[in-house]
C-alpha positions in Angstrom: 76.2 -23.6 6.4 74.1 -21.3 8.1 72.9 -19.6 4.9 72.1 -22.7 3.6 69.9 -23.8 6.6 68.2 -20.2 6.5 67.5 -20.8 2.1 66.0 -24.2 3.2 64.0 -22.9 5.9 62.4 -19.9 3.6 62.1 -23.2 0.9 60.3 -24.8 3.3 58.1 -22.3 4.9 57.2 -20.9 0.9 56.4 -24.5 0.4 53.8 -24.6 3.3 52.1 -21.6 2.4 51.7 -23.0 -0.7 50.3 -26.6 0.3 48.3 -24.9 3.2 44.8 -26.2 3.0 42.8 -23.2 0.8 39.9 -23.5 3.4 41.4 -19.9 4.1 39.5 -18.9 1.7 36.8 -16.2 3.2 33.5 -15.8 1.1 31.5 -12.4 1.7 27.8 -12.2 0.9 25.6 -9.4 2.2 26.6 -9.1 6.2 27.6 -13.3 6.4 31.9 -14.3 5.7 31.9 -18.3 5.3 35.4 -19.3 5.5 37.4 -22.7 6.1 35.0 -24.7 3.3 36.6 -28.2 2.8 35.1 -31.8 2.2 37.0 -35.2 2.9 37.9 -37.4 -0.1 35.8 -40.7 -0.7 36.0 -44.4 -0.8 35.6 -45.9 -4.2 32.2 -46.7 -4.9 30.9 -43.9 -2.3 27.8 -42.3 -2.6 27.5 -39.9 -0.3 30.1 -37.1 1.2 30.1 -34.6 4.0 30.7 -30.9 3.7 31.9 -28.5 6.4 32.7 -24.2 6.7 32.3 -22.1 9.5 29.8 -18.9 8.7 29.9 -15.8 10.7 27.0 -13.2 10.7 28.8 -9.7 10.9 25.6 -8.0 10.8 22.6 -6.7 13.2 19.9 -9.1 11.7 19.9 -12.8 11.1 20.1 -15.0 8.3 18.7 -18.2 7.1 20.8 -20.8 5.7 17.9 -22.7 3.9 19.5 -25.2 1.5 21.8 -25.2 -1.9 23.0 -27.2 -4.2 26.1 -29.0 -5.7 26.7 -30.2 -9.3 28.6 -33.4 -8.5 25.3 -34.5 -5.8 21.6 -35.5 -6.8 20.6 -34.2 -3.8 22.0 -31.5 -0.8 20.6 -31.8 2.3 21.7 -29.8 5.9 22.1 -32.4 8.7 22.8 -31.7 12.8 24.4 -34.5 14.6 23.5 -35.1 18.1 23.9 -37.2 21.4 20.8 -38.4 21.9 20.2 -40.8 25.2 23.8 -42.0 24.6 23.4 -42.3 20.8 24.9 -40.5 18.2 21.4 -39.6 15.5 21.9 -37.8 12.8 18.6 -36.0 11.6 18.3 -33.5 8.5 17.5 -29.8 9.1 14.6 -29.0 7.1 13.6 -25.1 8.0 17.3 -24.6 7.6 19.4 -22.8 10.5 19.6 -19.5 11.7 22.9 -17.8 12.0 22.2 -14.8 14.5 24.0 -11.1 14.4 27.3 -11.4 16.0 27.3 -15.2 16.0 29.8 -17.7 14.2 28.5 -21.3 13.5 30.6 -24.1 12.8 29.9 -27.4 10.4 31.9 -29.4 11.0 32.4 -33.6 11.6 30.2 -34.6 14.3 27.7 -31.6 14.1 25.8 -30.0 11.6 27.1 -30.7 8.2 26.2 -30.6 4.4 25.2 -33.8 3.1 26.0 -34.4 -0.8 24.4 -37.8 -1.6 23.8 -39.0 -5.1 27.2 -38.7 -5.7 28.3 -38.4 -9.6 31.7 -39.3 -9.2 34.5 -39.5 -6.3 36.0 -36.7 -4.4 39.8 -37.0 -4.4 42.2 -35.0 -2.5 43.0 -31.9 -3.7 39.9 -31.6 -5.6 37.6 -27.9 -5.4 34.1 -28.8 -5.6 32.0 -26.5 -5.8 28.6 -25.6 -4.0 26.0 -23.3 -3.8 24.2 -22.2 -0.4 21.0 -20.5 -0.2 20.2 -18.3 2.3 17.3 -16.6 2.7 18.5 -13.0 2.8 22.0 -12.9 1.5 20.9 -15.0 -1.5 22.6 -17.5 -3.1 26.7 -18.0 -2.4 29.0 -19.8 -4.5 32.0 -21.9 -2.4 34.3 -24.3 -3.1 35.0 -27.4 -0.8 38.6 -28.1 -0.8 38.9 -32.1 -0.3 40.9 -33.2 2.6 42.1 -36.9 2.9 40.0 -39.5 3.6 39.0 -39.6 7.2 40.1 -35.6 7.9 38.9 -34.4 10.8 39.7 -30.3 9.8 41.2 -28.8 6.8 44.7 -30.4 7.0 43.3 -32.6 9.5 43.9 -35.8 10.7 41.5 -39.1 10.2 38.4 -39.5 12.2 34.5 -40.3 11.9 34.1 -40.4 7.8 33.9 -43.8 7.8 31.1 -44.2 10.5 28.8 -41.6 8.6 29.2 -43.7 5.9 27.9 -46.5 7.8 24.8 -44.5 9.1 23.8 -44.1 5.1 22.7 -47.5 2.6 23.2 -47.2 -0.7 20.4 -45.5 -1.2 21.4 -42.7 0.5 19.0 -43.0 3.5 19.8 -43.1 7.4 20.4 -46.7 8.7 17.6 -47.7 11.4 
């Protein structure tokens, strides 16, 4: 019996390596590593999704991260989320964001975050989507945003905040007054 517990264990801990979210994944340009790149699937009809990584500047000099691009969006924008007087705003970043030597900075729900409105189709789970970010020394960097569930609030996350970014945006793809 034991052996059988022990072949069932290894089953299951091969399995979960194998379903572990991919946002593993670790992207080297020039001195910067962007690892942990994942998006959250959408509602039907959606227009707009979110996309998160974590970027670390391994270098002595900083870097720019001053825009991209993504295939399945019409447009890419950067956008910080902050408290404000009480009040969550949402604002985009238009001279992009420094990432300083030594430093790690983290997009993720609730902060800064890539904005992929326009939408061409849905993001389902599972899904690799892929995106290019500029910066303005390393270049441009080709990543792939695994898609989470709906609502994930981390790679293999649980629900959270999707749906109220998706109340701050019309149709149109513009920020809600």
């Amino acid at each position: 019996m034991n052996t059988l517990l022990a072949k069932f264990a290894s089953f299951a801990l091969f399995a979960a390596a194998l379903t572990a979210p991919a946002g593993a994944q670790e992207v080297k340009a020039g001195d910067l590593v962007i690892t942990q790149a994942w998006s959250r699937a959408t509602p039907g009809g959606a227009k707009v999704a979110g996309g998160y990584f974590t970027v670390e500047n391994r270098g002595t000099a900083p870097d720019r991260l001053i825009g991209g691009s993504a295939d399945i969006a019409g447009k890419f924008e950067m956008h910080e989320m902050a408290m404000v007087n009480g009040v969550m705003k949402m604002r985009p970043i238009e001279k992009g964001l420094e990432i300083e030597p030594g430093k790690t900075v983290k997009f993720a729900p609730g902060g800064y975050h890539l904005m992929l409105e326009e939408l061409k189709g849905p993001l389902k789970q599972g899904d690799k989507v892929p995106v290019t970010l500029q910066f303005e020394k390393a270049g441009k960097v080709a990543v792939t945003l695994d898609v989470q569930a709906l609502g994930a609030q981390a790679p293999g996350g649980a629900a959270g905040d999707h749906m109220q970014m998706e109340k701050m945006h019309d149709h149109s793809g513009m920020m809600k007054k």
